[in-house]
DRENZARO-219908 format. One record per residue (C-alpha): x, y, z; residue number from 1. Coordinates in pm, 1 decimal, m for minus. Layout:
N
X:X&Y:Y&Z:Z&i:NUM
...
end
This chain:
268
X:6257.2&Y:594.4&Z:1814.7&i:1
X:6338.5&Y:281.2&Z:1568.9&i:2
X:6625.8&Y:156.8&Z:1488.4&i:3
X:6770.4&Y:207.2&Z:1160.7&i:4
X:6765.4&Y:m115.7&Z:937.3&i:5
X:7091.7&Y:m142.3&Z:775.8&i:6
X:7103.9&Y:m87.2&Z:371.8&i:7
X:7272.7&Y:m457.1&Z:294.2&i:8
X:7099.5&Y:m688.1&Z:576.2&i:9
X:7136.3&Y:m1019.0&Z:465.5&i:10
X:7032.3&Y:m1359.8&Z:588.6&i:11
X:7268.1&Y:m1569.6&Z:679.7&i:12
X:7256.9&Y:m1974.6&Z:801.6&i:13
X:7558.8&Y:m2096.9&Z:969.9&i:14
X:7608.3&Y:m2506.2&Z:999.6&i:15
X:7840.5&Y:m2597.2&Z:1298.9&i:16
X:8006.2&Y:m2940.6&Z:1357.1&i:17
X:8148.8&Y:m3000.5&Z:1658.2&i:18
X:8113.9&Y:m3256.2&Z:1981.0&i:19
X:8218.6&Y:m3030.6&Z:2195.8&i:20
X:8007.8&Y:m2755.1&Z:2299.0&i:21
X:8325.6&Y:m2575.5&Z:2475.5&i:22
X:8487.6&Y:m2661.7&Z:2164.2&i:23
X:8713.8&Y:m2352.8&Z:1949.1&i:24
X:8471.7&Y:m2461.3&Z:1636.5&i:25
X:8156.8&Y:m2369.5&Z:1871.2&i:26
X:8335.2&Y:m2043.2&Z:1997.6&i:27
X:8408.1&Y:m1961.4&Z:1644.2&i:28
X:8029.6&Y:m2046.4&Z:1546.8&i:29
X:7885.2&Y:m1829.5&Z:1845.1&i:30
X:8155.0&Y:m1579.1&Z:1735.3&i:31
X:8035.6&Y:m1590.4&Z:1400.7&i:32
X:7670.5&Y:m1551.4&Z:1488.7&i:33
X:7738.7&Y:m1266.3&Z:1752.7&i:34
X:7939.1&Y:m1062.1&Z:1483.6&i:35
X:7706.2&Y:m1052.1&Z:1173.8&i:36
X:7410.2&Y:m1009.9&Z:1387.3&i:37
X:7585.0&Y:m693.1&Z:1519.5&i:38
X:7632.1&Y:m596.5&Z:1175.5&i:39
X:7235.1&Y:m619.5&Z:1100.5&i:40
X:7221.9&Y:m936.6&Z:976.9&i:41
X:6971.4&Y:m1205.0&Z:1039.7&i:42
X:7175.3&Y:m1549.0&Z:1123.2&i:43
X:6987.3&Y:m1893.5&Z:1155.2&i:44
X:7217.0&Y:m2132.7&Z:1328.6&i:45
X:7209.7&Y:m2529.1&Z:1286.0&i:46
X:7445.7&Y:m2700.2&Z:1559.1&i:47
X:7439.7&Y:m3031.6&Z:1408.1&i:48
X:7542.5&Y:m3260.8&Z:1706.4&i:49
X:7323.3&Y:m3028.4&Z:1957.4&i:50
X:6997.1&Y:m3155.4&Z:1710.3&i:51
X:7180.9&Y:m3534.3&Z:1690.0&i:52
X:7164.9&Y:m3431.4&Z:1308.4&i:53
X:7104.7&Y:m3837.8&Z:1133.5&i:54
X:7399.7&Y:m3879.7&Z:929.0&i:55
X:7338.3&Y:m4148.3&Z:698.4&i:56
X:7101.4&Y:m4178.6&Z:392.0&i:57
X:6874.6&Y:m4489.6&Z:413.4&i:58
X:6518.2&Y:m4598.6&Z:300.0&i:59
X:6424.7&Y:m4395.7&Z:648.0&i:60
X:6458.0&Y:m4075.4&Z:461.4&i:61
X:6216.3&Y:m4193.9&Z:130.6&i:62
X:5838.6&Y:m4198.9&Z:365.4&i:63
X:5656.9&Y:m4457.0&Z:164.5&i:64
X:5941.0&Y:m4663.8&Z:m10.7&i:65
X:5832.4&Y:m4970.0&Z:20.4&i:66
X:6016.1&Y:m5266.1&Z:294.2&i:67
X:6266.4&Y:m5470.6&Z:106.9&i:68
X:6246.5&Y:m5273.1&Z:m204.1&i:69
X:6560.9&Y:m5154.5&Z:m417.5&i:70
X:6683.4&Y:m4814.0&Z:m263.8&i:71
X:6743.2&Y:m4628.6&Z:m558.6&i:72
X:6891.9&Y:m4323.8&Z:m403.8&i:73
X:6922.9&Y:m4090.9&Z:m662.5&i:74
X:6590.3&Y:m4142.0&Z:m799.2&i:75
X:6409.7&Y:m4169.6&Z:m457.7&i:76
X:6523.9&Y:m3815.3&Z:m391.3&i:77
X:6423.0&Y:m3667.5&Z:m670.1&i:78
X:6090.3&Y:m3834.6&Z:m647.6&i:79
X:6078.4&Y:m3749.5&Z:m286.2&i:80
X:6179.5&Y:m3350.0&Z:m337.7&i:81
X:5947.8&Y:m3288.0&Z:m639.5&i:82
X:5641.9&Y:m3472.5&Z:m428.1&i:83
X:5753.2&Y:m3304.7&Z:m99.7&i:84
X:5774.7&Y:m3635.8&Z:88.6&i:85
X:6109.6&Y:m3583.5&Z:270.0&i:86
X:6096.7&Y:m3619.5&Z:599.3&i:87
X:6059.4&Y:m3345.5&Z:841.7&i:88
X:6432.1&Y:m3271.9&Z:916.9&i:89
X:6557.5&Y:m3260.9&Z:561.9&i:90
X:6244.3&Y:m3043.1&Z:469.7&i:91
X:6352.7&Y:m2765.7&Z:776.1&i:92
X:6730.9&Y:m2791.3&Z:630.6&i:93
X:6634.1&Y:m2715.8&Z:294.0&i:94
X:6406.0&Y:m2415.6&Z:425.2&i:95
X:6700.3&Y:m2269.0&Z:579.3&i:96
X:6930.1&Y:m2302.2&Z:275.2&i:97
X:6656.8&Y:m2178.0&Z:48.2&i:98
X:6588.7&Y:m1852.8&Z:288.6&i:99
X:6985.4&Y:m1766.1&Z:299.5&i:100
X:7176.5&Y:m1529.1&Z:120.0&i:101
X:7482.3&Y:m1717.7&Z:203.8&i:102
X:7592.9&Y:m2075.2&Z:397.4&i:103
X:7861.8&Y:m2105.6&Z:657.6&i:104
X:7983.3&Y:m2413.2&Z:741.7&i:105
X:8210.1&Y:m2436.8&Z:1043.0&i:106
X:8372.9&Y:m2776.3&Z:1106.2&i:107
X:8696.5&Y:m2952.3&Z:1247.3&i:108
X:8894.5&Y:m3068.9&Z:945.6&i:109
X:8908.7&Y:m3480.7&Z:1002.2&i:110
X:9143.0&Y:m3699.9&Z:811.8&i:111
X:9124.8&Y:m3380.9&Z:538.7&i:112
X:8734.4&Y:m3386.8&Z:532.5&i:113
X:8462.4&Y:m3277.0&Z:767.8&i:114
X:8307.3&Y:m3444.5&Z:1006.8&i:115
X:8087.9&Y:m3783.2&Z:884.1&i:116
X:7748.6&Y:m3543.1&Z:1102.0&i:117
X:7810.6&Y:m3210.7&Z:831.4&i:118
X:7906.2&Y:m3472.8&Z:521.2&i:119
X:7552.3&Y:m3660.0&Z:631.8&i:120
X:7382.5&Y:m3320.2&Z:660.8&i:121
X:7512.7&Y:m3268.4&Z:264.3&i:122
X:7402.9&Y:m3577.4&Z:167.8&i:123
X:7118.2&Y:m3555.3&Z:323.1&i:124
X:7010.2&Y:m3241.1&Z:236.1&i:125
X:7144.8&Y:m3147.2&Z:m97.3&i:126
X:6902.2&Y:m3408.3&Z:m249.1&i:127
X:6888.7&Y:m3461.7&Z:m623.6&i:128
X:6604.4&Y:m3196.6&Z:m744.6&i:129
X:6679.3&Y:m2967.4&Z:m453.2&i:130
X:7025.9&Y:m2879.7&Z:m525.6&i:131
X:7113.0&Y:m3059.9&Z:m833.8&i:132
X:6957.9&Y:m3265.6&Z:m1089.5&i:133
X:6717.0&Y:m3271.1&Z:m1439.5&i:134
X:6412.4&Y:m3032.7&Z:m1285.0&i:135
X:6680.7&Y:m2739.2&Z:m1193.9&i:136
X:6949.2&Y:m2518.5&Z:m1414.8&i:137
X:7232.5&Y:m2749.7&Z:m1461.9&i:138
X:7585.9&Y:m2786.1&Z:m1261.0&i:139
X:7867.6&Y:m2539.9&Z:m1258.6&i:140
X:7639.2&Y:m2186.6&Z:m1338.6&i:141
X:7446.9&Y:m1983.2&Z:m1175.8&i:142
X:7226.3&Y:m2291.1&Z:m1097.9&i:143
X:6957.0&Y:m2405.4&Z:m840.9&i:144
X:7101.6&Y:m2213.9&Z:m536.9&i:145
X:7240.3&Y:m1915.0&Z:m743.2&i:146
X:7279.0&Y:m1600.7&Z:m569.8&i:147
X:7455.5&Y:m1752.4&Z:m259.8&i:148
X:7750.4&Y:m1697.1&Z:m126.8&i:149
X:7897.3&Y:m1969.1&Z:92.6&i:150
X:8224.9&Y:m1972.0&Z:326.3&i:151
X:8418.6&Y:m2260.8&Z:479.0&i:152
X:8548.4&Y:m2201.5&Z:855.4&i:153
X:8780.9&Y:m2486.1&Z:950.0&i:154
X:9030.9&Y:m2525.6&Z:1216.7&i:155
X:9303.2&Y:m2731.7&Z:1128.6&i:156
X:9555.9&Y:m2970.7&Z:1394.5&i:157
X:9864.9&Y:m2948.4&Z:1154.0&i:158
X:10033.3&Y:m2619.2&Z:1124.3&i:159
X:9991.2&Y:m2360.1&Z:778.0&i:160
X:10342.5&Y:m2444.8&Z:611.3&i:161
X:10165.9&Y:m2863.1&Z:572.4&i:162
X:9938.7&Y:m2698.2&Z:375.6&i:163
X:10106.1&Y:m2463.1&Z:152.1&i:164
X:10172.4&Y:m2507.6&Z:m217.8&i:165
X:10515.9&Y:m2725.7&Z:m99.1&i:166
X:10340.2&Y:m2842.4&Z:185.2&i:167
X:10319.7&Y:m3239.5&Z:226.2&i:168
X:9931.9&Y:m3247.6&Z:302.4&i:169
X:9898.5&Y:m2989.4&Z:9.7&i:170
X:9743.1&Y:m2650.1&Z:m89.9&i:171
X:9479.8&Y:m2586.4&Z:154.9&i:172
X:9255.9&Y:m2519.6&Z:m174.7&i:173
X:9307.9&Y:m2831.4&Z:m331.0&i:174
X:9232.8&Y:m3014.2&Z:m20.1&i:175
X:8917.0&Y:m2820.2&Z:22.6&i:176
X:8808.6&Y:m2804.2&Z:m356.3&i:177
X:8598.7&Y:m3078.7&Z:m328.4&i:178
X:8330.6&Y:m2849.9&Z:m97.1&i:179
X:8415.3&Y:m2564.4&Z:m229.4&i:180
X:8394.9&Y:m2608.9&Z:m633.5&i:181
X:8168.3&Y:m3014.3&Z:m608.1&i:182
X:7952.2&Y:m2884.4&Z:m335.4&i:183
X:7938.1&Y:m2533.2&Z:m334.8&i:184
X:8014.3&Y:m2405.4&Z:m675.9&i:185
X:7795.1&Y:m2695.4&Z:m841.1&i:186
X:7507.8&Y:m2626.5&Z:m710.6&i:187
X:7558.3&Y:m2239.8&Z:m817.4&i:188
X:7649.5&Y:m2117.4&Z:m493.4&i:189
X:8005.0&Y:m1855.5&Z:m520.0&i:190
X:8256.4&Y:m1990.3&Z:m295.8&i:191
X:8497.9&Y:m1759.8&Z:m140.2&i:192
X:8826.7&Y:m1863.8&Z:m40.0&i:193
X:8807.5&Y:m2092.1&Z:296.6&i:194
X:8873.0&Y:m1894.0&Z:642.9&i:195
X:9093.4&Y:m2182.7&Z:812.7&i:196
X:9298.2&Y:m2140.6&Z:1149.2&i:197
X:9588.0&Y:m2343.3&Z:1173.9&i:198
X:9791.8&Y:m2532.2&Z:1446.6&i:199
X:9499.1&Y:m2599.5&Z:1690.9&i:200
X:9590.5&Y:m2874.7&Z:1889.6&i:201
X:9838.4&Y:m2613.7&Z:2112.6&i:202
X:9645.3&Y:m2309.8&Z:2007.9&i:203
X:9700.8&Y:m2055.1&Z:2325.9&i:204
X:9431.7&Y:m1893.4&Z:2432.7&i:205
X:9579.6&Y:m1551.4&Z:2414.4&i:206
X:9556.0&Y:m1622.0&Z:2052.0&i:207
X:9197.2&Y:m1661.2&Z:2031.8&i:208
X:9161.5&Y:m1263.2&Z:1998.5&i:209
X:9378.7&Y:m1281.4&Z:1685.3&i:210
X:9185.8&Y:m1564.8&Z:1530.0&i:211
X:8855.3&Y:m1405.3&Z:1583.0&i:212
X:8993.2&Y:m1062.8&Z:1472.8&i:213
X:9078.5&Y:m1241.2&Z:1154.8&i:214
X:8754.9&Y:m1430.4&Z:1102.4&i:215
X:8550.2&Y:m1088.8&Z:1153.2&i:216
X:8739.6&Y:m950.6&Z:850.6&i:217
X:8640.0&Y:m1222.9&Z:649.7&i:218
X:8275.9&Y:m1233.8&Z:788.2&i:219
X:8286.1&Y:m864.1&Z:660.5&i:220
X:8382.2&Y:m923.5&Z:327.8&i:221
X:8106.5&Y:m1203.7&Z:276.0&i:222
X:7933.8&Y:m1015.9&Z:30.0&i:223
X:8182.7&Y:m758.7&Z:m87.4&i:224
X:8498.4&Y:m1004.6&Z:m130.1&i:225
X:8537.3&Y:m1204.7&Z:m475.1&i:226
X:8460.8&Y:m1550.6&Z:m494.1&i:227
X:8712.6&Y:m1816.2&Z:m626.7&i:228
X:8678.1&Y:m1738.7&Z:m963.8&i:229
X:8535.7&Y:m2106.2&Z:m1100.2&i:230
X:8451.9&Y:m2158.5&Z:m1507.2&i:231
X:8057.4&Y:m2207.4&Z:m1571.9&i:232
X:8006.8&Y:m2492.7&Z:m1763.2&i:233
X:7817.1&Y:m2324.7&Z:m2010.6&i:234
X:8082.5&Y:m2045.0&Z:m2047.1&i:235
X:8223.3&Y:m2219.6&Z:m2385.7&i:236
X:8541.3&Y:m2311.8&Z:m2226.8&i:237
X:8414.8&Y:m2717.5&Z:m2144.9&i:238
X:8332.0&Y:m2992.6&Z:m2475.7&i:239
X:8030.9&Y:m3193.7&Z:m2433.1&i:240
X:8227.0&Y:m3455.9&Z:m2225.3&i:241
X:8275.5&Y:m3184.9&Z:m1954.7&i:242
X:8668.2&Y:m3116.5&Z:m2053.0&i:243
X:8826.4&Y:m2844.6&Z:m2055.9&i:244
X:8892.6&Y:m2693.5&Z:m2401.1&i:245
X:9272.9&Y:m2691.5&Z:m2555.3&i:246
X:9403.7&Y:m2340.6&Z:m2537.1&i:247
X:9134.9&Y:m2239.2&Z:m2260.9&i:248
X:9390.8&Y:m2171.2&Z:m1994.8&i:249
X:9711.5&Y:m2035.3&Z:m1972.4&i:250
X:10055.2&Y:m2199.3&Z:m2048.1&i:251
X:10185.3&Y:m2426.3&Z:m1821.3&i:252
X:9818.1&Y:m2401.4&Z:m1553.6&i:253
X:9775.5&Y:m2809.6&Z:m1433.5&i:254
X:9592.3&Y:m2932.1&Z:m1183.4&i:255
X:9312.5&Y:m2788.6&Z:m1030.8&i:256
X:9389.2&Y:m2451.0&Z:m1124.2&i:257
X:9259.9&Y:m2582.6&Z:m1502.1&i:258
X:8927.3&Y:m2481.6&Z:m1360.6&i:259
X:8995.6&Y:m2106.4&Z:m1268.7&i:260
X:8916.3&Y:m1803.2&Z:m1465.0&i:261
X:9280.9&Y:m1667.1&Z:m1574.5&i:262
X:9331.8&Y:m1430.9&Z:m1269.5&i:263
X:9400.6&Y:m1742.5&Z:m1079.6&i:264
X:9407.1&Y:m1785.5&Z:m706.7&i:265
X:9617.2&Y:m1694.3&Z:m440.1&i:266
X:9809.8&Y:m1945.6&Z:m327.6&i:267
X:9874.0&Y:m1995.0&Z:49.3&i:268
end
């Protein structure tokens, strides 16, 4: 007898960062994997310390640039992705993110960012005429990795209140909005709002049921629950200098909330 196939099987690459294999980021990652797979899903994994991911962009990544020449990164990508000359890593990266229906990435928040191995596997890998750039639908739509949907997992030393709207480190979505709306949202991929467990650094481990009982809710919601509701740039609420239209948002809206569709965000 076969097993049944569930109806909404989706594929699924989660990107871990983390030294330590023993680590709550890997547990979460292997927890992570473990649950959608039990759902039906198919789940790539990249571990990016277990491959020693290379972090940093040089001439090494542009086969053929000529020694001592004038690294033109942006252009040497492009050049590089529309010729198919990047080297073997990026190429297997950009496979994986091509094959998904949606991107995890799973990562320690450091000095409010992720880890320099995950921000060298974006640079790296989101290369100008991959994921951005004049040969694919521009920024801020439903552009060259439309369709996605893509989910931040971080855990976090400081505890929740740090990062509320009062909080001194402040709202855990402004902190983030740089993946989640410059990475994520600009390359046409639908963000939803970041799964992050607080208050790490004395985390007890009778907790760790509650965390993971948490993150399996959200991992179930992947493709049902809304995305942060971002403008499109071509939705006729930005001018030609990218700027957001007088009158387009509500009364009193600063900050980064300019940028949300008028249902707005919950804030934490």
């Amino acid at each position: 007898m076969t097993e049944s196939v569930p109806q909404q099987r989706k594929k699924i690459l989660v990107v871990s960062a983390h030294p330590e294999p023993r680590s709550l980021n890997a547990a979460l990652a292997d927890f992570a994997v473990a649950h959608l797979r039990s759902a039906g899903h198919e789940v790539r994994v990249s571990d990016l310390y277990a491959m020693k991911w290379k972090a940093t962009v040089d001439a090494d990544d542009f086969p053929g640039h000529a020694p001592g020449g004038r690294l033109d990164v942006l252009a040497g990508q492009e050049r590089a992705t529309r010729e198919g000359r990047l080297t073997a890593d990026v190429l297997a990266e950009q496979e994986k993110v091509r094959w998904s229906d949606a991107v995890i990435l799973q990562f320690p928040m450091w000095w409010f960012s992720v880890p320099a191995i995950l921000k060298g596997w974006i640079d790296r890998v989101f290369t100008n005429g991959f994921a951005y750039g004049p040969s694919v639908p521009p920024p801020y739509t439903e552009g060259a990795l439309g369709g996605r949907r893509a989910l931040l997992s971080a855990t976090i030393g400081a505890r929740r209140s740090a990062f509320s709207d009062r909080g001194i480190h402040g709202d855990i979505a402004d902190v983030l909005h740089p993946l989640q709306h410059g990475l994520f949202w600009f390359t046409g991929m639908a963000p939803l709002a970041p799964f992050a467990v607080y208050g790490t650094v004395a985390l007890p481990e009778r907790e760790f049921a509650a965390v993971t009982g948490a993150y399996g809710h959200r991992l179930d919601g992947l493709f049902t629950d809304d995305p942060v509701p971002y403008r499109t740039l071509d939705g006729g609420d930005y001018d030609h200098h990218m700027r957001l239209l007088p009158g387009a948002a509500a009364p009193g809206t600063t900050g980064l909330d300019l940028h949300l569709r008028p249902r707005g965000r919950q804030r934490t």
